[in-house]
N, C-alpha and C positions, 0 to 999 in steps of 0.2 A: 449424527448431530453435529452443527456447527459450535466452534468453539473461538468467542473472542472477548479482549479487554485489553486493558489496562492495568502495569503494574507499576511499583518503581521497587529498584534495590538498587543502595549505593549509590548514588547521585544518577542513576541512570532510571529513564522512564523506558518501559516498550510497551509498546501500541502490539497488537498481536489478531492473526486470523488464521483460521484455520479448522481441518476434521480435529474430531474430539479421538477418533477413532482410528484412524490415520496421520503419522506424525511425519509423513515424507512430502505432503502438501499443507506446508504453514508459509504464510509472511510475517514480517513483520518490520517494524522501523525500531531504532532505538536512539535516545536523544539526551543525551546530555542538559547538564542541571538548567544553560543557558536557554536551550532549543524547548524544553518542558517549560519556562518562562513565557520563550514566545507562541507555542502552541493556543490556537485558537477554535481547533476544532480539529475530527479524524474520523473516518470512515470506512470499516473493515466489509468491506464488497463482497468478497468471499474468500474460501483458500488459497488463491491465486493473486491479490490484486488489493491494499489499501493504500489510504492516502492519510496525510496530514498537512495540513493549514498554519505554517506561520505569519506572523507579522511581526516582519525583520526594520529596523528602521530606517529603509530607502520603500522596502516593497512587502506585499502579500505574498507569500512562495507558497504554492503546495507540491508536497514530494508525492509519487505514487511512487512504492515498491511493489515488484510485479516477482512473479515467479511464473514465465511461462511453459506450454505444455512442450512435453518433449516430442522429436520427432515420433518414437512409436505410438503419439496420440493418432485417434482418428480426424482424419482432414474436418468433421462435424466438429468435433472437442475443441482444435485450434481456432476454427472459426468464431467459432460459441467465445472462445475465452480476447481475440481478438477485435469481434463486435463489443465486447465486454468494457477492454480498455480504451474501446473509440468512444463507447457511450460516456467511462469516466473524463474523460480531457475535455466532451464537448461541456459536461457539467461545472466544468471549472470557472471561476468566473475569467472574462478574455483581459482583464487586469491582469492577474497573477502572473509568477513567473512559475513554470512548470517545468519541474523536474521527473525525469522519468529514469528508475534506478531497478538492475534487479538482475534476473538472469534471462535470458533471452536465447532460445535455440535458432540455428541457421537452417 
């Protein structure tokens, strides 16, 4: 079962995705009191991969944090999870400024 939300503690908000089941494949972002202001939206895609939507006052920014598959994935999995984050960017709108943040295997 997938497991996502929203919390805040402490002036800090995170956004959060991830197994309910498995706690070694989670994302997630965390935003200070200002960035939880500018939040306008957010989108937990799945274990691997959300976004969130500010509106900073110059621009639209959406962050994606990513946590990609490690090398002992299957070339299927990597694919899956790389088709995955080309579908998020294409989704964005072609205003925004897009940030892409996370861990990324070579």
């Amino acid at each position: 079962m997938d497991s996502q939300g929203r919390f805040t503690s402490e002036q800090v908000t995170i956004l959060y995705s991830g197994r309910e089941e498995h706690h070694y494949q989670n994302v997630g972002i965390f935003l200070n009191t200002e960035a939880t202001k500018a939040l306008v939206g957010w989108k937990p895609v799945n274990e691997r991969i959300i976004t969130a939507r500010l509106c900073t006052k110059h621009a639209k920014v959406t962050v994606v944090q990513v946590y990609a598959q490690t090398e002992s994935a299957s070339d299927r999995e990597k694919d899956l999870f790389y088709d995955q984050l080309h579908d998020v960017l294409d989704d964005i709108p072609s205003h925004d400024i897009k940030l892409i943040n996370g861990r990324f295997q070579c």
